[in-house]
N, C-alpha and C positions, 0 to 999 in steps of 0.2 A: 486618483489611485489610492486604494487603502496604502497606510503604512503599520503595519502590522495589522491591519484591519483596521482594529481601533486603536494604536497608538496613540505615545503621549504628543506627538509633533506629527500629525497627522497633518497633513495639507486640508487647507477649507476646499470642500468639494463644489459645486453648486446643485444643488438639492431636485431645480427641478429646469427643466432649461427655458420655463417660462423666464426666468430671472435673466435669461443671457438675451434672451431677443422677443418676450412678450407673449403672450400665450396668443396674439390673436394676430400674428405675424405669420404669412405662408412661409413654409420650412420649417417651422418645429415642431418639436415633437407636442401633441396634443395629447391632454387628459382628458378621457371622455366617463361620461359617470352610466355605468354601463348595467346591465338586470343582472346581478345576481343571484345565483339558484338559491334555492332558499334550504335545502339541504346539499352535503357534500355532491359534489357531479362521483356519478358513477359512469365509469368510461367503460363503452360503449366497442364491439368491433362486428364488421359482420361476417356473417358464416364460413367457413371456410371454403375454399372452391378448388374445382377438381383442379391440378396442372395442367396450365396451356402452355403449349408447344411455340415458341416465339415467332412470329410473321417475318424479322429480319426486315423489319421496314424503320427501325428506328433510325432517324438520321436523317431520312429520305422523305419521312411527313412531316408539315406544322402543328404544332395546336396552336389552342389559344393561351396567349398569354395574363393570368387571373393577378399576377402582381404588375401594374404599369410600370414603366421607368422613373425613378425615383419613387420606389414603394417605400421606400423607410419611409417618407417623410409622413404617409399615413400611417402609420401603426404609433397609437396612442395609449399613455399606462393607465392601467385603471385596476381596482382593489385597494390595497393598503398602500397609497401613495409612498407618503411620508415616511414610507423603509427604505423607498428608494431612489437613486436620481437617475436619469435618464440624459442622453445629450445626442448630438451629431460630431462625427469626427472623421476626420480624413486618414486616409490611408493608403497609403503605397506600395509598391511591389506585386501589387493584387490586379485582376480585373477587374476594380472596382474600387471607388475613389472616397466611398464615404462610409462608416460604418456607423451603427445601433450601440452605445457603450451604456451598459447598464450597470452602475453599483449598487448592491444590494447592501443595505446596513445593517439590518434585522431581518431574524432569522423570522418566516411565516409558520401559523401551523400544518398548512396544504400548500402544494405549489400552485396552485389556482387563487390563492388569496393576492397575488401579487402577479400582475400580465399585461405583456404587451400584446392588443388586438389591431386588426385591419376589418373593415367587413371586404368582401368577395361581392363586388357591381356585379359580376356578370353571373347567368344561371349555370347549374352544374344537374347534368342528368343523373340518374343512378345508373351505377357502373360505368361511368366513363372511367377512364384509366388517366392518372394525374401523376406529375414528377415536380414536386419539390428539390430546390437548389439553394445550400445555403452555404456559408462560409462561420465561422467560430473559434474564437482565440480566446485565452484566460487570462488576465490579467494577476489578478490576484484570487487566494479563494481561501477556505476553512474546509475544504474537502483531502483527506489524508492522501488520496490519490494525488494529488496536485491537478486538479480536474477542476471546472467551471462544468454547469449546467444548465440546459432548459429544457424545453420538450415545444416539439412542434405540434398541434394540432390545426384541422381542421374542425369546425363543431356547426352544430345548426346555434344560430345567436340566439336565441330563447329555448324556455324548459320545452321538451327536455332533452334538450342540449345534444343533441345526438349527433354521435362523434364519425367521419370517414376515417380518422386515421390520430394515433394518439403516439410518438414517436420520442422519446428519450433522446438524449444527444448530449456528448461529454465531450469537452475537449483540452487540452492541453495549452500552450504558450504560443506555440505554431499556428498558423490558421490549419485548419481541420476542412477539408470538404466534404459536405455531405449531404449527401441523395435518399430524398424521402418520396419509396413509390407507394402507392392506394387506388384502391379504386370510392370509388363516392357511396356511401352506402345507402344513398337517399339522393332525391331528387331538391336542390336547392332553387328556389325564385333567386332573380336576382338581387343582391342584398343581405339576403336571410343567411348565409353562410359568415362565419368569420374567420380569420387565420389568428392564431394566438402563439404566444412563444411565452411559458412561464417562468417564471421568475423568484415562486415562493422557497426560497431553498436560502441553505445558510448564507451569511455573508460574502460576497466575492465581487470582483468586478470581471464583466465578462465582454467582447465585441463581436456583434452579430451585423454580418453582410453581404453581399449579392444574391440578395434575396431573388426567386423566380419561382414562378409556379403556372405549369404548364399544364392545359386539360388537352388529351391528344381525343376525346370523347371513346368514342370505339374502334379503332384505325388501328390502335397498338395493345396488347395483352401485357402483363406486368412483368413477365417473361425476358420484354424486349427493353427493359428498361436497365439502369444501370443502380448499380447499389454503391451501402458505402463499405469497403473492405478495408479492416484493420489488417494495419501491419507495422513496421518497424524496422529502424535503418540497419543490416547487417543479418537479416531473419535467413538470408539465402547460404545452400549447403555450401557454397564454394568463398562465404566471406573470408575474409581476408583475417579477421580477428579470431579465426578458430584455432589456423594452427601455431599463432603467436601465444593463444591462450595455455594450449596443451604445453608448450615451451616452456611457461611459464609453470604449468602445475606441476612439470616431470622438476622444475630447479627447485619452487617453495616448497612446494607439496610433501617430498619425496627425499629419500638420503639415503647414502651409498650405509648398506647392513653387512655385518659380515661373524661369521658363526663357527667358529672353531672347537670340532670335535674330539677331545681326547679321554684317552682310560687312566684308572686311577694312578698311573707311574706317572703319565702325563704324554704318553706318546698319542703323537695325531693316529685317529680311528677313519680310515678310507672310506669308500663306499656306505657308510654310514646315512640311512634314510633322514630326511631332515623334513619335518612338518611343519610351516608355519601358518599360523590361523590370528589373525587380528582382531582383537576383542575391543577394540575402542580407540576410533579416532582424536588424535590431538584436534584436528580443526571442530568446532562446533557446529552440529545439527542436530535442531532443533525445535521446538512447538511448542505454543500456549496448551495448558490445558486445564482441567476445572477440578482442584483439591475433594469435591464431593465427589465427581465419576470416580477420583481414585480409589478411595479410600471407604465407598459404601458397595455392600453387595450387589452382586451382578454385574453389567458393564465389561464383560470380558474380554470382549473382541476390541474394545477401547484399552484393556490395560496389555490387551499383549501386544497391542501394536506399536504403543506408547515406549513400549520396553524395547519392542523390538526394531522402532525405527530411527531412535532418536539418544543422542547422548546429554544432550542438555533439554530444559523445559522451562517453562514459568508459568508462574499462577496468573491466570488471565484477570481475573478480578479478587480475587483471591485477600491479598493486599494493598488493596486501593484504598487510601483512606475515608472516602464516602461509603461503602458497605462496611466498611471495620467500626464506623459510627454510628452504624441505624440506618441510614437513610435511605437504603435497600432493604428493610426490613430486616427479620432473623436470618439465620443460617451461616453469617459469614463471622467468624471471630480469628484470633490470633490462632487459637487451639486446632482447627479445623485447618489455619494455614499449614501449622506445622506439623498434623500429621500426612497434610497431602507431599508436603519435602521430605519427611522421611520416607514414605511408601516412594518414593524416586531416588530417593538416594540407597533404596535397600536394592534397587533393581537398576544401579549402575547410572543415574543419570545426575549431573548436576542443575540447581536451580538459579535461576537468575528471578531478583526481586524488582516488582514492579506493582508501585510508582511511591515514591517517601511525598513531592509536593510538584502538587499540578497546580501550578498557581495561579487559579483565576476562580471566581465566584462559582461558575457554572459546575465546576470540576472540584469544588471542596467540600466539608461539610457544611450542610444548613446552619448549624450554630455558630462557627464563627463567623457569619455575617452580622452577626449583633458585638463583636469585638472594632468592626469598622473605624468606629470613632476613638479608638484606644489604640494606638497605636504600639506601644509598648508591651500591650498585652497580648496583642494580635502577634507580636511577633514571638512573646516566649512562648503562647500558644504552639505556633509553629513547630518553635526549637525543639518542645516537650515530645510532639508528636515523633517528628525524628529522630530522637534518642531512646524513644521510649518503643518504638517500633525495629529500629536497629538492634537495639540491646534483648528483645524479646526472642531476635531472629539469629542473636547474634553463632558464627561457627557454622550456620549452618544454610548460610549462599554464597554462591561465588560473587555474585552482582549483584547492586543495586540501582534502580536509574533514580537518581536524587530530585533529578529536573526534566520534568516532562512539558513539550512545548511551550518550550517560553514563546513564541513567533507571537503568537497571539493568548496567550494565556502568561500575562502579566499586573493581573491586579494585584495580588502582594509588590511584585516587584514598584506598580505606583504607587503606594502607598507608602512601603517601606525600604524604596532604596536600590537599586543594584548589585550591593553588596553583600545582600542579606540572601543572597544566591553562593556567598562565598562559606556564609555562616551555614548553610545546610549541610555542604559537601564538608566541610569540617566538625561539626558535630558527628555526622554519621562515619565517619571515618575514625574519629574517639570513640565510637560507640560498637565497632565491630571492623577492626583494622584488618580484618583478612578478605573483605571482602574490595572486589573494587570497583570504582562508584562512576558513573556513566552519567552523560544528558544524552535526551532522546528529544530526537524530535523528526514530522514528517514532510514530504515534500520535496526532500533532498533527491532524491533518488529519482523518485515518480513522478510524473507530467514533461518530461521532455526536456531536450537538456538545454544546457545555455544558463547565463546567469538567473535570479529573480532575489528581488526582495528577501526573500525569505531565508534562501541560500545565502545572500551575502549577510543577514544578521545571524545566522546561526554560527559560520565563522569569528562575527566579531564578539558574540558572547563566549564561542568558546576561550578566542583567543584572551577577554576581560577574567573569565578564570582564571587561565594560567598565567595569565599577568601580575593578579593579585595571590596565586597561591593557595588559588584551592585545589584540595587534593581529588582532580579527575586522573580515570587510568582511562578510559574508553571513549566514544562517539557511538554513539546509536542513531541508527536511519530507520525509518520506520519499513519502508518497500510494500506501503498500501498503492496497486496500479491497478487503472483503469484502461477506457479506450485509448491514452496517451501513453502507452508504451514506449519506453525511455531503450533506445538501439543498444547494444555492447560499447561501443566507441565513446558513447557520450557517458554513458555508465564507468567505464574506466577514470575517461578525467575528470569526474566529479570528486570518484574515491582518490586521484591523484589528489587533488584541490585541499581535499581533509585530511588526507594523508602529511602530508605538510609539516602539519601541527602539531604528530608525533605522537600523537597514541593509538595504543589499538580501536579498531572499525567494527561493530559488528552489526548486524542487517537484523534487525530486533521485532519486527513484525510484516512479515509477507506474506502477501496474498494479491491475486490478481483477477479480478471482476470482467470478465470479458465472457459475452456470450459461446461463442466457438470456445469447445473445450479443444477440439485438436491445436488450436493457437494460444490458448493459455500452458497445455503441454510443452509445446514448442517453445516458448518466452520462457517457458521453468527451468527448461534444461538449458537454455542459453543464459538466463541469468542466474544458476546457479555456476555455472562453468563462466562467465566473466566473474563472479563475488570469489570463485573457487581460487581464481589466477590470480587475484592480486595478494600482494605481500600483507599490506596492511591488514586486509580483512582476517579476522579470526573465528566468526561466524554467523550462520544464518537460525535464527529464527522466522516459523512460520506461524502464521496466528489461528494456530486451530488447522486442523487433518483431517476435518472428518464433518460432512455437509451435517451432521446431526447436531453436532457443538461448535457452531460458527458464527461469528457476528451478522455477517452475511447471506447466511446460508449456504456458499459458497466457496468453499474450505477449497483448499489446493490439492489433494491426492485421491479421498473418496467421499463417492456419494453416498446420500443418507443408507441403501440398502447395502450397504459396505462393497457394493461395487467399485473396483477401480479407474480412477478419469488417467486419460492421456499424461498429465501431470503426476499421475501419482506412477504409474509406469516409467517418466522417465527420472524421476527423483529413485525410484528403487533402484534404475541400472544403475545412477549414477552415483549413489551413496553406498548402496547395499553391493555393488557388484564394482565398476568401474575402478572406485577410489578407496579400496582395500585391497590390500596385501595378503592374499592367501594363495600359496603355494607346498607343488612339494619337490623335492629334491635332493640327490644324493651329494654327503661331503668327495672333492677328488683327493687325491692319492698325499697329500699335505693334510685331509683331517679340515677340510676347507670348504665352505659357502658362502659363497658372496653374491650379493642382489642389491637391488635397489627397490627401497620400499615405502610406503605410505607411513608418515610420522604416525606414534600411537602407540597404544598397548597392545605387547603379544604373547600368546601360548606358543613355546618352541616344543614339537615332541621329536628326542630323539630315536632313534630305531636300528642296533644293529646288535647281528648274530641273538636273537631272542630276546635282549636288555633294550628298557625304554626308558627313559628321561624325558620329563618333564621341569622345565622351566619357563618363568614369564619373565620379559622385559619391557624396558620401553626406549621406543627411538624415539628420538628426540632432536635435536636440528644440526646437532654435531653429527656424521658419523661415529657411527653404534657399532662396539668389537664387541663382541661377546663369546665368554668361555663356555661348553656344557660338558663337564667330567661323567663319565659313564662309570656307575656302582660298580 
């Protein structure tokens, strides 16, 4: 099992399980040295075909079964070995007693460069109709989702390679089941087919098993088969956590307001019309976005949306210190930062700063990998960066995340120390004390709940901060989610878990990669109303709005033609409408309104016998009395 992936006290793994019981021992796993294509495999599908209507005979025929019993023990790795190890291992609580554990150590540049194959003994017609059965659990991974993955294929075993079915597959900590239907798109000899499960992806350990794979020939259409449907513990209208959650946002959320109307002697003004309109919530919401769509011509529909959806934002790359180096090329400088923070701060939004040190080789600049053997130097390197980047920005962020994934991005830290994570967060703290300074890291949140690795060293680095005294105000979760959608229930006692340790929470980059846009809707609004209800959290950031400027392509609210997705629909009701306070209202017979309202800043207008007043306030988490004298 990684420990931090590559930690310093990593357990010895064994590399290949020839070494556990001999390469030429029945039962283990075999490396076979296998053709590969001599350019990238271009995958392959065939034609679409019209809907067929389901026969309703699934259940009631056999096929053939193309995996024998005990098929792990055929599937042999082959490509770039020595990235990864491979073994047999048991398991429990399952229908099935052994599973495929594969650690990946190195990262490939294709996920075909790294696979586990079987060939297919038996012949496969074209168009027979085939169901794949497998199971998948993540051990460890470097996937922000908290996701493991592989991809299932079938393929013809030589060029050119011609695929039935080419099938992705993510899963979480939980075993995952999952159903992969196809039909054959080609007629295979027996032999000539092979099943493969890839492997070329970052770092992670992953366990693959009860494998099957059934050809029903032509008996069954694809119709009558079964798939794999994402969901999520608590997804349903009647759970249980919804109206604890509302409970919770009517007590954090909200505070008793109260508005007293008087004329200039001071007597209460009755019937008095009372407007109130909410111009900006206390809790944070939020979006990465790119300092040049703001701040260069045109992009319009990006900057009114920016303005008009969000109260906070951050530069996505903006201030990273690998583009603020070169090593992205031109474009990105300090200057470019700051005028994308002001163009957000002239249109009401605050910025949070992201990233002072990502500490690990992959994620720094190029040059200081030639301070390696200096240690001394490497580290005022460092220091220079973060005083020098603070002080540039200084007055004008609310945040900055100091330390971005230590989990596995810890080569300063081996080099130089533990502590020298204490030394950042205080430097930048001398260097621009209004801001406050945050670790960020992912994982926490996404891949399902229950402890892991990862979870439990993020704790204990946070708690080594505040041990020794560096000055954090925040926790940052990143909330990158996959097909492992983490329920409401488990989402709560996670944020209990870090809530704990006493600083504010906030949810620093989310986004949710799942095919079905009506379920990543539905997962928005439910995990923004569990992040909404708890105490600690103070807000959400999402990573980019808008599938045209996305990592992913896959932005949360809209599609590239600025169509709205399900998600971005329920994020409006639920920010733009739900959880603001606008009303209107007459004072009674006392010169009196009293309400209960959303923390934030407000426009009060008052309105009686032809005289209007105008004033703003802010509530705040005391109940809020407020005077407004009429001219």
């Amino acid at each position: 099992m990684f420990s931090r992936l590559s930690g310093r006290a990593a357990a010895t793994v064994v590399t290949t399980f020839g070494l556990m019981c001999g390469l030429t021992l029945a039962g283990c796993i075999k490396k076979r040295i296998p053709i590969e294509p001599a350019t990238p495999v271009v995958e392959t599908a065939s034609a679409p075909e019209a809907a067929e209507a389901p026969t309703g005979k699934y259940g009631q025929v056999s096929g053939t079964m193309l995996v024998p019993d005990g098929g792990l023990k055929t599937f042999g790795l082959h490509g770039k070995q020595e990235r990864a190890g491979v073994s047999l291992v048991p398991v429990e609580g399952q229908p099935f007693k052994q599973a495929l554990r594969a650690e990946v150590r190195e990262r490939s540049g294709n996920p075909w460069d790294l696979q586990l194959q079987m060939p297919v003994s038996a012949a496969v017609e074209q168009g027979d109709v085939l169901l794949a059965t497998l199971y998948v659990r993540t051990e460890a991974t470097r996937q922000e989702s908290g996701e493991g993955q592989t991809e299932f294929v079938m393929e013809l075993a030589r060029d050119p390679w011609t695929k039935s079915v080419s099938s992705p597959i993510r899963a979480g900590r939980d075993w995952q089941k999952v159903f992969v239907r196809y039909k054959a798109a080609m007629s295979y000899a027996a032999g000539d087919a092979q099943l493969t499960l890839r492997l070329g992806y970052e770092p992670q350990t992953i366990q693959i098993g009860g494998i099957t794979l059934e050809n029903f020939g032509k008996q069954l259409v694809l119709a009558d088969l079964p798939t794999t449907k994402v969901t999520y513990p608590g997804m349903e209208a009647d759970a249980a956590w919804r109206q604890a959650a509302a409970a919770r946002i009517e007590k954090f959320r909200k505070q008793d307001l109260q508005i007293t109307v008087r004329d200039q002697s001071g007597k209460a003004v009755a019937d008095a019309e009372v407007s109130l309109h909410q111009t900006r919530q206390a809790f944070g919401f939020g979006s990465a976005v790119v300092a040049q769509t703001l701040t260069l011509p045109g992009n319009d529909r990006y900057k009114q949306l920016t303005a008009e959806l969000f109260n906070t934002a951050v530069l996505e790359n903006n201030l990273k210190w690998q583009p603020l180096a070169g090593d992205w090329g031109g474009g990105f400088t300090v200057d470019v930062a700051k005028k994308g923070v002001d163009w957000l701060a002239e249109h009401g939004l605050q910025t949070r700063g992201h990233v002072l040190v990502w500490p690990s080789w992959r994620n720094l600049p190029r040059s200081l990998k030639q301070l390696e053997g200096d240690h001394a130097k490497l580290r005022a390197e460092v220091l220079k960066h973060v005083r020098e980047l603070t002080s540039a920005m200084r007055g004008k962020l609310s945040q900055w995340d100091v330390l971005n994934e230590p989990f596995d991005n810890h080569d300063l830290m081996d080099l130089l120390g533990e502590d020298v994570m204490i030394e950042w967060f205080k430097a930048a703290h001398e260097a621009d004390p209004s801001a406050k300074l945050f670790i960020n890291d992912y994982a926490i949140l996404s891949g399902g709940g229950g402890d892991s690795p990862h979870r439990d060293h993020y704790e204990k680095t946070i708690r080594l901060l505040k041990d020794k005294g560096a000055p954090v105000d925040g926790i940052g979760m990143q909330g990158h989610f996959g097909a492992a959608l983490t329920g409401p229930e488990d989402l709560l006692k996670l944020l209990d878990r870090y809530a704990k340790l006493g600083k504010e929470i906030w949810v620093t980059e989310y986004d949710v990669e799942v095919e079905d846009e009506a379920l990543a809707g539905q997962f928005t609004r439910d995990f923004y109303m569990t992040l909404f209800s708890h105490p600690a959290v103070k807000g959400i950031m999402m990573w980019g709005f808008w599938d045209g400027s996305h990592w992913h392509k896959n932005a949360p609210l809209y599609r590239k033609d600025w169509s709205l997705k399900p998600a971005g629909e329920a994020y409006r009701d639920l920010v733009l409408k739900q959880w603001r306070t606008n009303e209107r209202r007459k004072t009674g017979a006392d010169g009196v309104l009293k309400t209960r309202a959303f923390l934030g800043d407000y426009e009060v207008t008052v309105t009686r016998s032809g005289q209007t007043k105008k004033q703003r306030l802010e509530l705040g988490p005391s109940p809020g009395r407020f005077v407004v004298t009429l001219d």
